[in-house]
C-alpha positions, 0 to 999 in steps of 0.5 A: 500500500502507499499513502500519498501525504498532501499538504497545502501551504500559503504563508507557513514558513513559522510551523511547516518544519514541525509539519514535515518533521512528524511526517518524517518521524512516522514509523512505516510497517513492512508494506507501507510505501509514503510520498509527500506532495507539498503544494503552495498556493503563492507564499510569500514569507519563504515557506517553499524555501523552508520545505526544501532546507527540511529535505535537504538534511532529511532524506527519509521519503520522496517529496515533490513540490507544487505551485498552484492557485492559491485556495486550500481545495484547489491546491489540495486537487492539485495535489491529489491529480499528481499523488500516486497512492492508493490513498490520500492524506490531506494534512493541513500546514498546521497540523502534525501527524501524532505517534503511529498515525499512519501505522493505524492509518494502514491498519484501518485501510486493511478493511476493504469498506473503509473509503475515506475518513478521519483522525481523532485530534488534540491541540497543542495547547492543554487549555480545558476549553481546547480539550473539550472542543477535541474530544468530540473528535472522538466521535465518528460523526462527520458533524465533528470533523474538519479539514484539521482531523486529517481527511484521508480517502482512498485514491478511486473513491476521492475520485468518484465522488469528485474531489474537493469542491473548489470553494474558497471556505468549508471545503472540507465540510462540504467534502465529508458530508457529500462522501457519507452519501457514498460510504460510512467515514472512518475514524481512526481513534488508536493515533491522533492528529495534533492541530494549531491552537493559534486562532483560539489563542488569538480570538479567546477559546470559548468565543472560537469554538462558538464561531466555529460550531455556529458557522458549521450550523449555519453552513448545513442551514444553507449559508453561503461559504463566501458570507461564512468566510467573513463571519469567521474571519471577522470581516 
C-alpha cells in the first residue's frame, strides 16, 4: 500500500518544519510505501524555501513540490491529480501527524469498506476549553470533523465522488458530508492528529469554538461559504 501525504501551504514558513518533521518521524510497517506532495498556493514569507532546507538534511521519503492557485481545495486537487497512492492524506500546514498515525492509518485501510475518513485530534495547547472542543473528535460523526482531523480517502473513491469542491471556505465540510452519501467515514481513534491552537489563542477559546460550531450550523442551514468566510474571519 502507499499513502500519498498532501499538504497545502500559503504563508507557513513559522510551523511547516514541525509539519514535515512528524511526517518524517512516522514509523512505516513492512508494506507501507509514503510520498509527500507539498503544494503552495503563492507564499510569500519563504515557506517553499523552508520545505526544501527540511529535505535537504532529511532524506527519509520522496517529496515533490507544487505551485498552484492559491485556495486550500484547489491546491489540495492539485495535489491529489499528481499523488500516486492508493490513498490520500490531506494534512493541513498546521497540523502534525501524532505517534503511529499512519501505522493505524494502514491498519484501518486493511478493511476493504473503509473509503475515506478521519483522525481523532488534540491541540497543542492543554487549555480545558481546547480539550473539550477535541474530544468530540472522538466521535465518528462527520458533524465533528474538519479539514484539521486529517481527511484521508482512498485514491478511486476521492475520485468518484469528485474531489474537493473548489470553494474558497468549508471545503472540507462540504467534502465529508457529500462522501457519507457514498460510504460510512472512518475514524481512526488508536493515533491522533495534533492541530494549531493559534486562532483560539488569538480570538479567546470559548468565543472560537462558538464561531466555529455556529458557522458549521449555519453552513448545513444553507449559508453561503463566501458570507461564512467573513463571519469567521471577522470581516
Amino acid at each position: 500500500m502507499k499513502i500519498s501525504i498532501i499538504v497545502p501551504i500559503l504563508n507557513e514558513a513559522a510551523r511547516i518544519g514541525q509539519t514535515l518533521e512528524s511526517i518524517a518521524a512516522q514509523r512505516l510497517p513492512d508494506g507501507l510505501e509514503v510520498e509527500l506532495l507539498v503544494v503552495d498556493g503563492g507564499s510569500t514569507d519563504g515557506t517553499p524555501e523552508k520545505v526544501v532546507e527540511f529535505f535537504e538534511t532529511n532524506d527519509s521519503l520522496p517529496v515533490r513540490m507544487f505551485l498552484s492557485e492559491r485556495g486550500r481545495a484547489k491546491q489540495m486537487n492539485c495535489g491529489a491529480h499528481f499523488a500516486s497512492g492508493d490513498a490520500l492524506l490531506f494534512l493541513h500546514a498546521d497540523t502534525t501527524l501524532g505517534e503511529n498515525a499512519l501505522l493505524e492509518l494502514a491498519n484501518a485501510l486493511r478493511d476493504p469498506q473503509a473509503q475515506f475518513g478521519y483522525f481523532a485530534m488534540r491541540f497543542d495547547s492543554e487549555n480545558p476549553i481546547a480539550e473539550f472542543y477535541a474530544s468530540f473528535t472522538k466521535l465518528n460523526s462527520t458533524l465533528a470533523h474538519y479539514g484539521d482531523s486529517g481527511i484521508f480517502a482512498r485514491r478511486e473513491f476521492f475520485e468518484r465522488v469528485g474531489k474537493f469542491a473548489e470553494q474558497d471556505f468549508l471545503e472540507d465540510v462540504e467534502f465529508l458530508e457529500r462522501a457519507s452519501r457514498y460510504a460510512n467515514p472512518v475514524l481512526v481513534d488508536r493515533a491522533h492528529v495534533i492541530t494549531s491552537a493559534r486562532r483560539f489563542e488569538k480570538n479567546g477559546y470559548l468565543w472560537q469554538m462558538l464561531v466555529n460550531v455556529s458557522v458549521v450550523g449555519l453552513y448545513k442551514l444553507g449559508a453561503s461559504p463566501d458570507w461564512l468566510k467573513r463571519f469567521y474571519r471577522g470581516k
